[in-house]
C-alpha positions as CSV (number, residue, x, y, z in Angstrom):
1,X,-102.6,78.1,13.4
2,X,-103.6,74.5,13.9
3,X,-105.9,74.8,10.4
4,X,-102.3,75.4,8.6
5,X,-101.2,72.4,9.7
6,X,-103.0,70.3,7.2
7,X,-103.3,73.3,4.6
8,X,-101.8,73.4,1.1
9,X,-100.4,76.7,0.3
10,X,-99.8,78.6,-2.8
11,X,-96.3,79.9,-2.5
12,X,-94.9,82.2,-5.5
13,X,-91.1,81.9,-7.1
14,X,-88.7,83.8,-8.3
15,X,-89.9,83.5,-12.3
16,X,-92.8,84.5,-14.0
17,X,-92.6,82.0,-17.2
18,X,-96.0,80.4,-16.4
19,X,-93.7,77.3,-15.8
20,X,-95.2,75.5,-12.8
21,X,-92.1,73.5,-11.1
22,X,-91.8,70.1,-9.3
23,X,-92.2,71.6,-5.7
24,X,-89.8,69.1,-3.8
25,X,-86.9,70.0,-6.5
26,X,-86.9,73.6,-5.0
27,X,-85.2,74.7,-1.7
28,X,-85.8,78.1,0.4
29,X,-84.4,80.5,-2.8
30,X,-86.6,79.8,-5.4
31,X,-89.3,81.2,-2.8
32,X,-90.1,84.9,-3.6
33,X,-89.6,86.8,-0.3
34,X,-91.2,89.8,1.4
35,X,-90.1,92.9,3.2
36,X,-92.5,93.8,6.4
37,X,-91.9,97.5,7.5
38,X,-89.3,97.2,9.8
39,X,-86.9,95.9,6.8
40,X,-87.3,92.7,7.7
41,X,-87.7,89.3,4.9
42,X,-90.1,87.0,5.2
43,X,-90.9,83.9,2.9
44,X,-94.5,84.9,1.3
45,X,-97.3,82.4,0.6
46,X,-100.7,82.3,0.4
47,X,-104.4,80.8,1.4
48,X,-105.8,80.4,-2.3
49,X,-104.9,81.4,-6.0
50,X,-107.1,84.5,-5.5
51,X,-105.3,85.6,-2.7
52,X,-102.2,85.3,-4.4
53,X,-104.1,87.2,-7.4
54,X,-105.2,90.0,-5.2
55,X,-102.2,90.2,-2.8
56,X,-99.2,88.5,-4.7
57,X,-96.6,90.2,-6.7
58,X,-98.0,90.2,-10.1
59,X,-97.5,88.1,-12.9
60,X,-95.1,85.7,-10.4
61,X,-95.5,81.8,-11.5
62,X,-96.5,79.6,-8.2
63,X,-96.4,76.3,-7.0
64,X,-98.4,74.7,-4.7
65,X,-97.7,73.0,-1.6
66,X,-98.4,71.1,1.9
67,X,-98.1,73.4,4.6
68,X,-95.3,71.5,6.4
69,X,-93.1,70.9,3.7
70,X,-92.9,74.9,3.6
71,X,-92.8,75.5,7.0
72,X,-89.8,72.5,7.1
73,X,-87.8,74.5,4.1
74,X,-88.6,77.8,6.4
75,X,-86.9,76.1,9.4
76,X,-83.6,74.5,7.6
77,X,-83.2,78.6,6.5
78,X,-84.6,80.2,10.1
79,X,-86.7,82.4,8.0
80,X,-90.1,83.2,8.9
81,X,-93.3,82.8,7.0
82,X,-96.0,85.4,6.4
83,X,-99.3,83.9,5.2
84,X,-101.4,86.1,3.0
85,X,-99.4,88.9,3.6
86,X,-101.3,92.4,3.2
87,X,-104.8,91.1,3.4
88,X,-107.4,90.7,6.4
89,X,-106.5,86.9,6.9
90,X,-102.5,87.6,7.5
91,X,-101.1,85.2,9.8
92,X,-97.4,85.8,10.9
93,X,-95.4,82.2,11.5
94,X,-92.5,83.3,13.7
95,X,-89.5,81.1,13.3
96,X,-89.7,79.8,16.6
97,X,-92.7,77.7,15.8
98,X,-92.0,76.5,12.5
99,X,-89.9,72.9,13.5
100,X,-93.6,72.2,15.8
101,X,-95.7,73.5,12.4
102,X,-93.5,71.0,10.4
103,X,-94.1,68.6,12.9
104,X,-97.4,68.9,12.9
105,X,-98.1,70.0,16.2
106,X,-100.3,73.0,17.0
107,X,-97.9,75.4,19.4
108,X,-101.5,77.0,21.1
109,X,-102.9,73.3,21.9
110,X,-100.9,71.7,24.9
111,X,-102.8,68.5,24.1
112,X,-101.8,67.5,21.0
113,X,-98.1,66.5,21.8
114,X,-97.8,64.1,19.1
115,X,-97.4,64.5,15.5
116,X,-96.5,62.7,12.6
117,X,-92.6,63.3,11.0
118,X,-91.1,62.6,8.0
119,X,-89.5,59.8,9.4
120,X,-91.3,58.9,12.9
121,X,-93.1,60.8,15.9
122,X,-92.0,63.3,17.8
123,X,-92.3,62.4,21.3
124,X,-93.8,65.0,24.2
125,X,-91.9,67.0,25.9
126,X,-89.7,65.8,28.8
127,X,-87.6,66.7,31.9
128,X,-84.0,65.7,31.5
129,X,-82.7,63.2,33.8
130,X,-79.4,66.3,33.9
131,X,-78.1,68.9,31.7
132,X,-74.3,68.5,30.4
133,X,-72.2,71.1,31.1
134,X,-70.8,73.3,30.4
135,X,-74.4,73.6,27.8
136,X,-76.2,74.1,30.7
137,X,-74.0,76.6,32.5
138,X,-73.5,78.8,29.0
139,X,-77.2,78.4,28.1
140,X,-78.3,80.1,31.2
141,X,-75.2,82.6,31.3
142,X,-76.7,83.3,27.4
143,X,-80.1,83.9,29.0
144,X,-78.9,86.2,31.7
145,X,-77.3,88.7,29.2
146,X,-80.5,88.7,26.8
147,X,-82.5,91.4,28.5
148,X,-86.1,91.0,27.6
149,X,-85.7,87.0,28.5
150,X,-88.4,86.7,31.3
151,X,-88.0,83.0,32.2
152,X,-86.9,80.0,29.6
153,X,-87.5,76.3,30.0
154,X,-85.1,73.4,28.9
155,X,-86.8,70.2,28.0
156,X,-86.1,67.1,26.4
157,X,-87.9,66.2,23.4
158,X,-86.4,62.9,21.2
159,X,-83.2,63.1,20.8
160,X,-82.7,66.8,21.1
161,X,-83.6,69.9,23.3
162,X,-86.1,72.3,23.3
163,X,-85.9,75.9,24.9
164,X,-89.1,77.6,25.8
165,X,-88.5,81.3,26.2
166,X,-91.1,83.4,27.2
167,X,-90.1,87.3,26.8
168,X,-91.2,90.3,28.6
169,X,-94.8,92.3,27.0
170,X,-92.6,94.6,25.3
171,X,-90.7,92.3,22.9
172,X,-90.5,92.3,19.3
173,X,-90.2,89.8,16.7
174,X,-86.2,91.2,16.2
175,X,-86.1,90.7,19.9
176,X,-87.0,86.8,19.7
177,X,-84.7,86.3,16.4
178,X,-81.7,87.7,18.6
179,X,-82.3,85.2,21.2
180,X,-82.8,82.4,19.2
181,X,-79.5,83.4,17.2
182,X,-77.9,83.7,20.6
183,X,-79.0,80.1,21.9
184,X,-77.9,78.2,18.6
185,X,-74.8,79.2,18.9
186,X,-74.2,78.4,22.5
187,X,-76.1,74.7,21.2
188,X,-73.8,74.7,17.9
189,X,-70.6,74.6,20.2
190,X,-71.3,72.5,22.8
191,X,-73.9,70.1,21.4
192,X,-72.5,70.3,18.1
193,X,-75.4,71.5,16.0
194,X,-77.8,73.9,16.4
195,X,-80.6,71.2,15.3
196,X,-79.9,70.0,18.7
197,X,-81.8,72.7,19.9
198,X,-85.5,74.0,19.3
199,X,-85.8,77.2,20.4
200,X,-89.8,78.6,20.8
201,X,-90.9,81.5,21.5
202,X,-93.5,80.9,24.3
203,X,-96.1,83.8,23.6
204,X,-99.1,82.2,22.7
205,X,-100.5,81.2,26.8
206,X,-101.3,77.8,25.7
207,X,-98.0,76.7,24.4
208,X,-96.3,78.2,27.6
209,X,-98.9,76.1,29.8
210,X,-97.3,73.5,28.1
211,X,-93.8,73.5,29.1
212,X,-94.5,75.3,32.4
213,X,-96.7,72.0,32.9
214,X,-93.7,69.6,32.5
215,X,-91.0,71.5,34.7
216,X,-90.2,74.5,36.8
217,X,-88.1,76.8,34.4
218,X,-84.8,76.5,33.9
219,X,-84.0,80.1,34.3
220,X,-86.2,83.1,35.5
221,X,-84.8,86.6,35.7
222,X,-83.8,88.1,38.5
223,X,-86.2,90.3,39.1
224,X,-88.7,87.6,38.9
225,X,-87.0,85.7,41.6
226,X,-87.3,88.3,43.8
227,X,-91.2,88.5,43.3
228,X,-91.9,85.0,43.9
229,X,-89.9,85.5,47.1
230,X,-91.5,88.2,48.4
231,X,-95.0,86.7,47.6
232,X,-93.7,82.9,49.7
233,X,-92.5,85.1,52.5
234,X,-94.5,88.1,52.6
235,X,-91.0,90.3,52.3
């Protein structure tokens, strides 16, 4: 993951004129897209012009690109990324990790909290000094109906939020996409936007070291509760 960072990628578009397009004068719909086997799109790109050749829709016209410039198009959409899709070198970017990928932060590496925007640095993670309600009340009343949430942390980073979630083994990528959809809308009505709110999915061990590092989590399920409990007090 942290080799994409600084990668450019090939991405193929929806023509197949041999024109080869300013990139920064397309958005997310002059991408050609993919389907995986479940049904789902995904934005397609690729490592090299021969992977494209041997694994890209044929005849397509392509453009090439940084790696975070996609990755920041994939984010203002919430649409995933699949990386040489098909061949031996696929990588899956879930949609969760694409506004740290654009920020050029690797999600598996808890050391490297800083990264280079656009327009500034994204600071590390923090602990709020509180949580404004009701956001806090309906973020954790959201969590408590999402059934394979296994604990979620809430964490300052900048001038927005950042919600960890870590699901249960079971989980599937449709899974994680519900509860993201689920926590921007709780952030799009009482923060006002849903780019208020970073919401990661926590499943690589490293990145979840990192938020579990800055602060207890904000919510844990049931279940859990009762574990820890029993483990303090021998019950």
């Amino acid at each position: 993951m942290d080799a994409l960072i600084d990668a450019e990628l090939v991405v193929p578009i929806r023509s197949s004129s041999g024109a080869t397009p300013d990139p920064t004068l397309l958005d997310a719909d002059a991408f050609r897209h993919g389907t995986d086997d479940a049904g789902e799109r995904f934005i397609a790109a690729f490592s090299s012009p021969s992977s494209l050749v041997e694994f890209g829709p044929p005849g397509t016209d392509s453009i090439r690109m940084r790696a975070r410039d996609l990755f920041e198009r994939a984010d203002a959409v919430q649409e995933r990324i699949v990386v040489d899709p098909g061949a031996p070198t696929q990588i899956e970017v879930a949609i969760g990790v694409l506004p740290f990928l654009a920020a050029g932060i690797d999600p598996n590496r808890p050391d490297a909290l800083r990264a280079r925007r656009p327009l500034g640095d994204l600071p590390a993670l923090e602990v709020p000094d509180q949580i404004p309600e009701p956001f806090g009340r309906e973020l954790r009343s959201a969590l408590t109906d999402l059934p394979h949430v296994e604990r979620a942390w809430l964490l300052r980073a900048g001038t927005a939020w950042t919600a960890g979630v870590q699901l249960d083994p079971g989980a599937l990528l449709a899974d994680f996409d519900a509860v993201r959809n689920r926590l921007h809308a709780v952030a799009t009505e009482h923060l006002g936007s849903r780019r208020l709110l970073a919401v990661t999915d926590l499943r690589a061990p490293m990145m979840r070291e990192m938020y579990d590092a800055t602060a207890a989590p904000f919510y844990a399920r049931q279940d859990e509760r009762k574990g820890l409990f029993s483990r303090l007090f021998g019950s």
